[in-house]
KOLKOL-256152 format. One line per field, with one value per residue: x, y, z of N, C-alpha, C in turn. Coordinates in pm, whole numbers. Example, Ala and Ser with C-alpha at 12.3 -4.5 7.8 and 13.67 -1.06 7.14 Angstrom:
n_east = (1319 1285)
n_north = (-569 -225)
n_up = (780 708)
ca_east = (1230 1367)
ca_north = (-450 -106)
ca_up = (780 714)
c_east = (1320 1290)
c_north = (-330 3)
c_up = (780 787)
END
This chain:
n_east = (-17620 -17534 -17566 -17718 -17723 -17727 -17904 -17823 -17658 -17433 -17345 -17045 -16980 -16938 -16764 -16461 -16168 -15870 -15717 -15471 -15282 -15166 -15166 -15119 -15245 -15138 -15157 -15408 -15619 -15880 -16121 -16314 -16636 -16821 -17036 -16879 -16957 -17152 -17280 -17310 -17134 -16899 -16830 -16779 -16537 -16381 -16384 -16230 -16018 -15868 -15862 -15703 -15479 -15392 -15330 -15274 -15357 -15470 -15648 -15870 -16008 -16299 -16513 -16753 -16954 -16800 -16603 -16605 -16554 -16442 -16440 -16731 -16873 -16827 -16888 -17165 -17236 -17190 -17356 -17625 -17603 -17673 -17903 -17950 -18015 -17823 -17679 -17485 -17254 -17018 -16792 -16516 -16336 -15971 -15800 -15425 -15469 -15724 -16058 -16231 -16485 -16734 -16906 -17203 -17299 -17272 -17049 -16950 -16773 -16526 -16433 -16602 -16457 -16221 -16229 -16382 -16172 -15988 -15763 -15794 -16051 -16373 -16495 -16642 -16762 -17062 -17169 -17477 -17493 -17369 -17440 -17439 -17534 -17462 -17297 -17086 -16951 -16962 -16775 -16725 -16584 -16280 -16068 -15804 -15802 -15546 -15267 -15200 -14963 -14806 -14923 -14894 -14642 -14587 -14728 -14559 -14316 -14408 -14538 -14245 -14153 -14206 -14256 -14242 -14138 -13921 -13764 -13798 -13608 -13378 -13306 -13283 -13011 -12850 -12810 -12733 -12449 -12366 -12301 -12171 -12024 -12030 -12295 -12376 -12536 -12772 -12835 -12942 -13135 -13295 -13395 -13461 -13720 -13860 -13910 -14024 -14248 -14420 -14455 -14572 -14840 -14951 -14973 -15163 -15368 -15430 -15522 -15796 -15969 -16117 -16084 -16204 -16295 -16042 -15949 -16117 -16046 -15770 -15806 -15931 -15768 -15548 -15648 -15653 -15395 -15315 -15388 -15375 -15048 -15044 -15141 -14965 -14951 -14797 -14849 -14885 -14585 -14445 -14507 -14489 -14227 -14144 -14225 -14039 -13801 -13800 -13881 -13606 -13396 -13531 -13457 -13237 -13097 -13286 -13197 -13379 -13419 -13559 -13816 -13853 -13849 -14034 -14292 -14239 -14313 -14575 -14742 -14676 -14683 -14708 -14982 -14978 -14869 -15026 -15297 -15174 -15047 -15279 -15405 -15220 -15238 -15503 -15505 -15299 -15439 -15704 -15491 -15404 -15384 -15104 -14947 -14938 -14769 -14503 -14525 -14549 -14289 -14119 -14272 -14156 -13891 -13850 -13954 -13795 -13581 -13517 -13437 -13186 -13039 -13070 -12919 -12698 -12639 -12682 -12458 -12281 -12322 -12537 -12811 -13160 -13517 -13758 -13945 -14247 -14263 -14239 -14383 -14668 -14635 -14624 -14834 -15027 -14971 -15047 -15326 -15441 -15350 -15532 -15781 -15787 -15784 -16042 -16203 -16137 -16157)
n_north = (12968 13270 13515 13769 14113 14272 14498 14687 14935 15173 15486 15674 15997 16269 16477 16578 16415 16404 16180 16033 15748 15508 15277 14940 14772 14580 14298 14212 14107 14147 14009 14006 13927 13977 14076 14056 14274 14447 14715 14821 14644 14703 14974 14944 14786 14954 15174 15035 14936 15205 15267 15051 15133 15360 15212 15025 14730 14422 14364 14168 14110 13940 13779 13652 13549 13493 13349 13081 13053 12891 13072 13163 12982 12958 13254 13213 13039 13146 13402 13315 13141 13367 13462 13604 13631 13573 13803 14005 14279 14080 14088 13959 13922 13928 13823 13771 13431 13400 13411 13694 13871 13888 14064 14207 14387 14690 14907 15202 15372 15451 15453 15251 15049 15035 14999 14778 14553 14352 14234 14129 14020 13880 13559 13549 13834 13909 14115 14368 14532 14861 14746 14575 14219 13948 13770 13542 13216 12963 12698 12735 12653 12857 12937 13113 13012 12816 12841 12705 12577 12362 12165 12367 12376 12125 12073 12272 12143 11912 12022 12158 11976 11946 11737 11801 12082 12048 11845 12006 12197 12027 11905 12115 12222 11999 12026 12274 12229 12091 12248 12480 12435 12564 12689 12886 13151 13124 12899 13088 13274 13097 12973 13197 13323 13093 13027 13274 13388 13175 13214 13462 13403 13251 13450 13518 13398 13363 13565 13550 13374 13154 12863 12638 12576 12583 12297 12125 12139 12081 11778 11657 11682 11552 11264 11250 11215 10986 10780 10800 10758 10474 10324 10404 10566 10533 10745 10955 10993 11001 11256 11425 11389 11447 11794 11869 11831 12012 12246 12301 12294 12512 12743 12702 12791 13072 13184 13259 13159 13281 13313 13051 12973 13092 12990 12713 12687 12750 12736 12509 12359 12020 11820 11640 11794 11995 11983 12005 12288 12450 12390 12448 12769 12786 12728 12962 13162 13171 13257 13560 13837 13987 13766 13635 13694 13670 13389 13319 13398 13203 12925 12984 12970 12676 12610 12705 12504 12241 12299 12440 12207 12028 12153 12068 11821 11735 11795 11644 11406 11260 10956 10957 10925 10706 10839 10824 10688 10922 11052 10953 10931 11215 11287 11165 11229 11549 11478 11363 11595 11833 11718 11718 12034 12122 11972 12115 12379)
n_up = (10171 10244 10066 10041 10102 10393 10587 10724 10848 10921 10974 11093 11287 11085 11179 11209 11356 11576 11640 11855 11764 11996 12018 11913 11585 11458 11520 11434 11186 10930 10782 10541 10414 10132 9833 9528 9338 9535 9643 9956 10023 9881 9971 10281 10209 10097 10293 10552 10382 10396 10639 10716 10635 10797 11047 11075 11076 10907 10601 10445 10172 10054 9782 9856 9624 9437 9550 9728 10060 10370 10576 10570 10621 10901 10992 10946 11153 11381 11361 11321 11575 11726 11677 11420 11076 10870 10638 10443 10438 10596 10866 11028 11281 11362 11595 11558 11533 11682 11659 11766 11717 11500 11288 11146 10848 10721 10859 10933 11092 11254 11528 11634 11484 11621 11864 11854 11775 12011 12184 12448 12494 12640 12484 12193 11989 11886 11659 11499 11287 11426 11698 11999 11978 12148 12301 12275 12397 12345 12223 11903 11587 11516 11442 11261 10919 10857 10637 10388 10276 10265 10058 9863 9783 9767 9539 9423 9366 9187 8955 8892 8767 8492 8225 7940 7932 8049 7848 7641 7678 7740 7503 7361 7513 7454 7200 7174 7308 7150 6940 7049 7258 7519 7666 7824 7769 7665 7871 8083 7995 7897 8120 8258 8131 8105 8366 8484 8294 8354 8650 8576 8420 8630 8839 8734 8727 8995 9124 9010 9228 9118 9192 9241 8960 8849 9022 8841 8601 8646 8705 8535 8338 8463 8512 8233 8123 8307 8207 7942 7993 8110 7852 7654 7321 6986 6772 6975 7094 6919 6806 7027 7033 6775 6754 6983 6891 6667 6761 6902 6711 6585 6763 6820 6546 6513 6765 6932 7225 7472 7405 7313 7578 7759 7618 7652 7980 7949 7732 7640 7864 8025 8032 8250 8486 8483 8663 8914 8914 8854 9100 9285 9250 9260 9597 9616 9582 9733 9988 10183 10076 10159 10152 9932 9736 9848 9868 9590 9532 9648 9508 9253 9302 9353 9107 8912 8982 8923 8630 8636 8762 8585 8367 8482 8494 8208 8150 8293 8192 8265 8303 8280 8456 8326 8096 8046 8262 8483 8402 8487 8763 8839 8743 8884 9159 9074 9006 9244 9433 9284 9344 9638 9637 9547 9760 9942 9861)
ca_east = (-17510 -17579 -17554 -17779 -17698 -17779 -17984 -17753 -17554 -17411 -17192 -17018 -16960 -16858 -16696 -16288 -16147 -15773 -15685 -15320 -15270 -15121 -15231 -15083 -15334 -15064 -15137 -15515 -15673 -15992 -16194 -16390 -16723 -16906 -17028 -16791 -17011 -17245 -17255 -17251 -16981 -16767 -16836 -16706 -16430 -16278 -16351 -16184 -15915 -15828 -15850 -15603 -15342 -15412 -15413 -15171 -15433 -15466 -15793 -15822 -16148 -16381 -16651 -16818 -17027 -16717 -16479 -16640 -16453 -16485 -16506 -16853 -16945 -16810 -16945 -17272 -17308 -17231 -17452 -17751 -17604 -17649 -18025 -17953 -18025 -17692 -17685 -17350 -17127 -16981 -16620 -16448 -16204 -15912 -15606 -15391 -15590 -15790 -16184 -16293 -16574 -16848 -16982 -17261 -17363 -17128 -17051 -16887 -16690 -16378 -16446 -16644 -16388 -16067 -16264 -16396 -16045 -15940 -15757 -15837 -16230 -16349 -16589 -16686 -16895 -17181 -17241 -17557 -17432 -17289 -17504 -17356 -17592 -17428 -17101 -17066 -16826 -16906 -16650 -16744 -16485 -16298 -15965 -15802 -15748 -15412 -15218 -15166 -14810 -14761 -15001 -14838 -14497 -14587 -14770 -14453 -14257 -14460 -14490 -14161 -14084 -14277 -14178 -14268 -14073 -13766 -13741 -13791 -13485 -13263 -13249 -13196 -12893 -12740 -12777 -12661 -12314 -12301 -12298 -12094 -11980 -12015 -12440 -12445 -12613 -12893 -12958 -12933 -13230 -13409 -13440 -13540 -13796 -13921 -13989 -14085 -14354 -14504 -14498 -14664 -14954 -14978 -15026 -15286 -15470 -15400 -15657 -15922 -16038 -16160 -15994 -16304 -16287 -15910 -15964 -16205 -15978 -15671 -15858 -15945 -15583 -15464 -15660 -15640 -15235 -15286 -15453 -15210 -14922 -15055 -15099 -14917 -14965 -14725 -14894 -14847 -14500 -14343 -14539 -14425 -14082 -14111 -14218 -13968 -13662 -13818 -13827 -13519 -13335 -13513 -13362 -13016 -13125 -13280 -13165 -13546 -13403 -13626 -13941 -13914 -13856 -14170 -14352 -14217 -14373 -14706 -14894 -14650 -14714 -14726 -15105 -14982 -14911 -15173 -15332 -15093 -14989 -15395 -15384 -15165 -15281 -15639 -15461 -15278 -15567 -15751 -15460 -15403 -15276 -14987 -14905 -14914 -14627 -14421 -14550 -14558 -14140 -14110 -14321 -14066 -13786 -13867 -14009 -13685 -13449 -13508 -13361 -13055 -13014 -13097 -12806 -12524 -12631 -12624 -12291 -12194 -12361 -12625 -12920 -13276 -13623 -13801 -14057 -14354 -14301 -14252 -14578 -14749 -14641 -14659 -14982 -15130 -14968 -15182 -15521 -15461 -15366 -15651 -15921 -15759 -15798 -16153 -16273 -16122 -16147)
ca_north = (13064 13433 13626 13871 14249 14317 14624 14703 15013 15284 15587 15791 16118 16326 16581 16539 16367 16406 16021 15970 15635 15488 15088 14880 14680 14510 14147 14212 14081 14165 13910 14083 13907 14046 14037 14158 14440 14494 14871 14775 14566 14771 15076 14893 14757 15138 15276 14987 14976 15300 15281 14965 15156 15384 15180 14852 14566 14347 14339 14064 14118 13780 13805 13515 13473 13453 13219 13045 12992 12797 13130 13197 12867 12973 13336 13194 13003 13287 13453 13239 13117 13488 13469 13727 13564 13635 13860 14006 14209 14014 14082 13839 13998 13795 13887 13623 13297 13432 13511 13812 13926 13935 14194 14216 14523 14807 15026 15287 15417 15435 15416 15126 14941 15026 14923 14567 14543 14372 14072 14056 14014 13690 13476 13646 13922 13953 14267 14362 14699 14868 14698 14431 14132 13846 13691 13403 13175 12876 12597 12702 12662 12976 12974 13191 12911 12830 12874 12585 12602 12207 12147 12443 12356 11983 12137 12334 12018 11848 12164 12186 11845 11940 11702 11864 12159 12001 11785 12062 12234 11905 11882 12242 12242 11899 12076 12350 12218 12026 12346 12635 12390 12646 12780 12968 13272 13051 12839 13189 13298 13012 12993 13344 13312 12967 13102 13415 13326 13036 13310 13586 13319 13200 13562 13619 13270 13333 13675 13560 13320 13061 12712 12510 12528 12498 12228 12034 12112 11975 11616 11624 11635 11464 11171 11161 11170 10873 10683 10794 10670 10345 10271 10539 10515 10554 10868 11060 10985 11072 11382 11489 11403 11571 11893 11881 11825 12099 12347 12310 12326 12706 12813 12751 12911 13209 13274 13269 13114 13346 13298 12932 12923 13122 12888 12588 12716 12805 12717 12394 12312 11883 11832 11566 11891 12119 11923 12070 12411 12500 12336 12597 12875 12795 12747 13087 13280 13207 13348 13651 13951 14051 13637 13567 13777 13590 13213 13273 13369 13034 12872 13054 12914 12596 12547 12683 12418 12150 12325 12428 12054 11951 12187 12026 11675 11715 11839 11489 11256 11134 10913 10990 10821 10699 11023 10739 10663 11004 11124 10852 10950 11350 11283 11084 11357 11647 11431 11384 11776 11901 11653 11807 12151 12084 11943 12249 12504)
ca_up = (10166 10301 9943 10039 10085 10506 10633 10895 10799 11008 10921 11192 11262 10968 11225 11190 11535 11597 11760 11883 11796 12089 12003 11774 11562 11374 11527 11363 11067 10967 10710 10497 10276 10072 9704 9458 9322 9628 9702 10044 10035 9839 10044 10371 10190 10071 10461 10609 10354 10460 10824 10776 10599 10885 11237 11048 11055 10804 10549 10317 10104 9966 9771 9859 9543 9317 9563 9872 10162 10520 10703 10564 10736 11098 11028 10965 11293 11523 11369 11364 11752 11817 11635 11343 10995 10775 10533 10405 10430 10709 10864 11094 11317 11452 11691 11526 11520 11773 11683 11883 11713 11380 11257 11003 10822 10643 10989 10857 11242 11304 11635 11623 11501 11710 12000 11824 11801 12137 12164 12579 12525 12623 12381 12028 11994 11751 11637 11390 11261 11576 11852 12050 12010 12187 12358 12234 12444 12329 12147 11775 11500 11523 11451 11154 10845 10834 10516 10270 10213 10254 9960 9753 9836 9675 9403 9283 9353 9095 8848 8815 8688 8367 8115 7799 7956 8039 7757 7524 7721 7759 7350 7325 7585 7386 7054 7215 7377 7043 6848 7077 7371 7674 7684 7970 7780 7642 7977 8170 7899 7865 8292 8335 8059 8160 8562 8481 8213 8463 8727 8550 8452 8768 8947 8708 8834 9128 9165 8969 9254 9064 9232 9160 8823 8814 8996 8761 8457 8680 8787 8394 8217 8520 8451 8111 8142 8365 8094 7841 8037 8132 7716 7536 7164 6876 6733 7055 7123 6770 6764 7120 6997 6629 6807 7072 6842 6584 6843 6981 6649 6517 6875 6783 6441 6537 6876 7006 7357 7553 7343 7390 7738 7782 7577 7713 8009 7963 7621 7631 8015 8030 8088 8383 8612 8482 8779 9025 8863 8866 9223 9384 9195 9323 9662 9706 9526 9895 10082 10202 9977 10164 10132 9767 9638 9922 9818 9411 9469 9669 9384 9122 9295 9350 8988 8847 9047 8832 8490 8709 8838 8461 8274 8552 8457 8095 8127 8333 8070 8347 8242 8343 8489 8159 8055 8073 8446 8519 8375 8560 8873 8853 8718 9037 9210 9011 9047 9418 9435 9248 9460 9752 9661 9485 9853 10063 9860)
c_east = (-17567 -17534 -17629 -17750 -17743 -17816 -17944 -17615 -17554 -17275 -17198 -16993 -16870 -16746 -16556 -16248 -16022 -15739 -15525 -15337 -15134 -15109 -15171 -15187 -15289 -15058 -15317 -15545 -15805 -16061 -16287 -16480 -16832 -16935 -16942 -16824 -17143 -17215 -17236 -17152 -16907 -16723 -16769 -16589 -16294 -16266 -16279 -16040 -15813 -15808 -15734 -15480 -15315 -15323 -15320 -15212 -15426 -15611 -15783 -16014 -16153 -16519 -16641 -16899 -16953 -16608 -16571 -16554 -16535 -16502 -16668 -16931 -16949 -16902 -17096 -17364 -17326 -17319 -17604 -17710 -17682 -17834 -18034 -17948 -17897 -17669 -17455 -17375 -17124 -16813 -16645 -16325 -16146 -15848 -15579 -15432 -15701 -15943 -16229 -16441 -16652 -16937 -17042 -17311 -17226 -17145 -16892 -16802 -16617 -16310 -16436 -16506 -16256 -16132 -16332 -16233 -15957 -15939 -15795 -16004 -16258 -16484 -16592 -16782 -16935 -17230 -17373 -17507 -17363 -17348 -17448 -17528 -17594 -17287 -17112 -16948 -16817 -16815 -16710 -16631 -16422 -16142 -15876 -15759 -15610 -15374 -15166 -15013 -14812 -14773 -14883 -14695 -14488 -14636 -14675 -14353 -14284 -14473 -14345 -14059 -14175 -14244 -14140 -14164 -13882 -13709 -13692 -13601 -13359 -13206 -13194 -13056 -12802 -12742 -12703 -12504 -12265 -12214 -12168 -12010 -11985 -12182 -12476 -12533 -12757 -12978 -13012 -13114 -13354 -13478 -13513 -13692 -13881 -13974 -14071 -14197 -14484 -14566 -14578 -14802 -15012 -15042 -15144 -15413 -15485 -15522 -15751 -15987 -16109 -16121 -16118 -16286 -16132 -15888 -16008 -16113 -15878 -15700 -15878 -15827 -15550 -15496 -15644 -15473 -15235 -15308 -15387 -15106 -14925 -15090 -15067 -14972 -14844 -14712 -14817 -14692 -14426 -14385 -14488 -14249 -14015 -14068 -14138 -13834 -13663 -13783 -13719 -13383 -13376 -13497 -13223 -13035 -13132 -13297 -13265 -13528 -13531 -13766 -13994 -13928 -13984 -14294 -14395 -14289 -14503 -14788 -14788 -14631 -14766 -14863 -15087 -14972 -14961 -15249 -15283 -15068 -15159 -15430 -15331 -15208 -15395 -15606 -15392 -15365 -15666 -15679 -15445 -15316 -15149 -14910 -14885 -14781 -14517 -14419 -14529 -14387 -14105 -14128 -14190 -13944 -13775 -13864 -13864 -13567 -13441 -13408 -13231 -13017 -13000 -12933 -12696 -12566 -12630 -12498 -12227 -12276 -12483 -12764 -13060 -13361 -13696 -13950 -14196 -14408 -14294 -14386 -14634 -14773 -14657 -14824 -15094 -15171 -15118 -15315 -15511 -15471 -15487 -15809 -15918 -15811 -15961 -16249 -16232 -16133 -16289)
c_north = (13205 13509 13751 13996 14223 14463 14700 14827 15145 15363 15675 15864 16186 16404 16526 16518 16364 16302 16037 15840 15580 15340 15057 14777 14584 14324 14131 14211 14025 14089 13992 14018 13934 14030 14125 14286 14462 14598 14894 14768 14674 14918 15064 14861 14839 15170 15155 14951 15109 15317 15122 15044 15313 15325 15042 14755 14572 14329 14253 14087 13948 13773 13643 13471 13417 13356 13182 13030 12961 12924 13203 13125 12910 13112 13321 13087 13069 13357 13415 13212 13232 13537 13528 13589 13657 13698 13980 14186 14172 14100 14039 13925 13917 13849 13755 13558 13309 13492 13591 13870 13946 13967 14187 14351 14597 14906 15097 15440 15415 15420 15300 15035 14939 14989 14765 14490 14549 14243 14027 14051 13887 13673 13569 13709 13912 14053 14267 14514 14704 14858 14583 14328 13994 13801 13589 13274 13024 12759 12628 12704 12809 13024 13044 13084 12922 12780 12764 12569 12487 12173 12233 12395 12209 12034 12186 12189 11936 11927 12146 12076 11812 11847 11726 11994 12118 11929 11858 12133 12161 11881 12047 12259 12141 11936 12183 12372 12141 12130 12448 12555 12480 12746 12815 13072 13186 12959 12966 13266 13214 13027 13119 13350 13194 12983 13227 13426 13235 13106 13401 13525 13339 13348 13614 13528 13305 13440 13638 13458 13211 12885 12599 12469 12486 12362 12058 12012 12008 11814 11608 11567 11568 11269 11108 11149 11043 10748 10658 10705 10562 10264 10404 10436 10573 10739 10959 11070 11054 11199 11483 11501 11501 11711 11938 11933 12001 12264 12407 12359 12494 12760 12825 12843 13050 13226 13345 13224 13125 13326 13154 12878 12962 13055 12768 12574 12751 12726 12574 12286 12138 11902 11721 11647 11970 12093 12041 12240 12467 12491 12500 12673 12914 12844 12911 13201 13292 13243 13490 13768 13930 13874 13577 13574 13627 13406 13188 13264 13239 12969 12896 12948 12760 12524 12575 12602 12338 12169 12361 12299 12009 12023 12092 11863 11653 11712 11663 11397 11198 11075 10969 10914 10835 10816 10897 10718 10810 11049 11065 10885 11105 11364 11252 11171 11481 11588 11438 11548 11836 11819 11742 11981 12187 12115 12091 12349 12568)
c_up = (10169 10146 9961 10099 10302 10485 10680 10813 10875 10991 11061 11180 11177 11050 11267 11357 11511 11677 11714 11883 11897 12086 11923 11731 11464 11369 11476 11250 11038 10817 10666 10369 10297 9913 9594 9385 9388 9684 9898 10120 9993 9921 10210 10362 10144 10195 10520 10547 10386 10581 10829 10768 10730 11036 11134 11076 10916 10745 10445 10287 10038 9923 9773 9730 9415 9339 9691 9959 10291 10613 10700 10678 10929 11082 11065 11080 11375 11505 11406 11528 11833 11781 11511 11186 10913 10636 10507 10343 10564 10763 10999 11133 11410 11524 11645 11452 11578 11706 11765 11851 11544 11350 11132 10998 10783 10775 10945 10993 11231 11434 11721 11614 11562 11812 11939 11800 11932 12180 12346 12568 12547 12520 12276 12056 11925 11746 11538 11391 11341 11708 11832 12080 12138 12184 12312 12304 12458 12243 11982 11723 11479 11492 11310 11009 10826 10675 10452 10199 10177 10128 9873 9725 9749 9515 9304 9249 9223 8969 8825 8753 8530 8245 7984 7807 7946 7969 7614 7588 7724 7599 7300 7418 7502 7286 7069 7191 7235 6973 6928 7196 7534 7575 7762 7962 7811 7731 8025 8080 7896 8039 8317 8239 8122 8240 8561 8399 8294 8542 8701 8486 8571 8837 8904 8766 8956 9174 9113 9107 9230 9068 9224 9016 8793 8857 8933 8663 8541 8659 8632 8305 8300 8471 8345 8103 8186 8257 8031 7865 8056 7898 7616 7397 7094 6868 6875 7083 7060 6777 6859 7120 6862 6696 6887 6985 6743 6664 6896 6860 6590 6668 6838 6655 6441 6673 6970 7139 7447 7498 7402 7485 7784 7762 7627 7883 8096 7859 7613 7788 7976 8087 8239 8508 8603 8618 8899 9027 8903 9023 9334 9323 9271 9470 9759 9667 9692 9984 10089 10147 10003 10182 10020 9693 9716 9828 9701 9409 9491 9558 9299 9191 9301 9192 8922 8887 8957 8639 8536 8723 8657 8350 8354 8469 8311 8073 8163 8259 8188 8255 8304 8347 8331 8180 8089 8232 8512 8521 8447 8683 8908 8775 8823 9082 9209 9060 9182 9457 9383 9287 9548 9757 9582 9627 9904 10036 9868)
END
């Protein structure tokens, strides 16, 4: 893995240039790794932040030594194809899906890069600083990773069938309707608390980068849930039931709704979709900035369907799948999800 700092650094002319932009570079997005405090790096990643908000490409920064990703791998064939031993920072410039061209070294142009910016070029260029090494035109892996929704999209699916969550909510809504008969404040409270709690977690997972380790812990609780469920014990049952009921009654008490929805959650998250919940997190932490915000509301809404769906059916007396087989199976889930995002990420 290329961790090492490159040589290759070129600043252009200080003297102020008046460019009519005339181009749109809005179907460009420019891949940017480097190490998260490599002077370097970070020095490429301010001038090219600026020249996006500029010129409307897209920069997605990665330090490679704190998240890996698969476009290290492609950067580091073209380069070696092209002879140059890989040193970092790197950036990967696409039109699209389209590779056009990677560039090692902090080149510090503005020039430079509105002209590497050019989706009719044929094969990839290899730059070392701002010399053109090599075309590259033949069949390497090159296309821009496409975005993991599918995965995430199952992930919330499974998240938001928390059981510990909705259990704790299902005894507070029937103590509820016992007590006042009409709880629209207290679902309306508990829901916005519940999503919004999960969510503001989640966005903080989501930047640190860290989807290996989330998913080690996932494949951890997932399994041991599986275990669980295949011979629950006594002990665990009563105690998940004590706590449940206890909770649910100092809500009607003191009018904590919003506390325990937050709770319910986060620090009371079912360890069967910790799996999953760490899963996507890991997941949209490798996409692309201006893509997260978008995917976490999805996430949000998704995860809050289930407590909507869950107040109407209390109301009509329905029965539910037994909490045992549930876990079992949003547990699989999680372990499969957090393999998955283990291997790819």
């Amino acid at each position: 893995m290329p961790i090492a700092c490159s040589n290759a650094t070129v600043v252009g002319l200080s003297i102020p240039i008046i460019m009519l932009n005339m181009t749109s570079y809005s179907n460009f997005t420019l891949y940017l790794l480097g190490i998260h405090n490599g002077p370097p790096c970070l020095h490429l990643k301010a001038f090219l932040g600026n020249l996006s908000s500029q010129y409307n490409f897209t920069l997605v920064w990665i330090p490679v030594d704190l998240n890996h990703t698969k476009l290290l791998n492609v950067a580091t064939k073209y380069l070696e194809e092209a002879g140059l031993i890989p040193g970092v920072p790197i950036t990967l410039v696409y039109c699209k899906s389209k590779l056009v061209a990677v560039v090692e070294g902090a080149v510090l142009d503005t020039k430079f890069w509105l002209n590497v910016m050019n989706c009719s070029s044929k094969g990839v260029k290899v730059y070392y600083g701002n010399q053109l090494v090599d075309i590259i035109t033949s069949n390497v892996t090159s296309k821009a990773p496409p975005p993991k929704i599918v995965p995430i999209i199952i992930a919330a699916l499974t998240d938001s069938l928390n059981p510990v969550g909705l259990s704790i909510y299902g005894l507070l809504m029937i103590l509820c309707v016992n007590v006042r008969k009409r709880c629209y404040k207290e679902a309306l409270a508990f829901l916005v608390a519940y999503t919004g709690a999960h969510m503001a977690l989640g966005g903080v997972l989501s930047t640190l980068g860290a989807s290996k380790i989330y998913s080690v812990i996932g494949m951890g609780a997932a399994s041991f849930m599986i275990v669980a469920s295949l011979k629950p014990t006594e002990k665990l049952k009563k105690a998940a039931s004590f706590a449940a009921q206890k909770l649910s009654r100092a809500v009607l008490k003191k009018s904590s709704v919003f506390l325990v929805g937050a709770a319910a959650s986060t620090i009371s998250m079912s360890p069967c979709v910790v799996g999953a919940y760490l899963s996507a997190m890991g997941m949209i932490s490798s996409l692309p900035p201006e893509l997260r915000l978008p995917v976490l509301a999805l996430y949000a809404l998704i995860y809050s369907t289930p407590v909507i769906l869950l107040t109407i059916l209390i109301h009509k007396g329905k029965k539910f799948v037994e909490t045992r087989t549930l876990i079992l199976i949003l547990a699989s889930i999680s372990l499969i999800l957090s393999v998955y995002t283990f291997i790819t990420s």
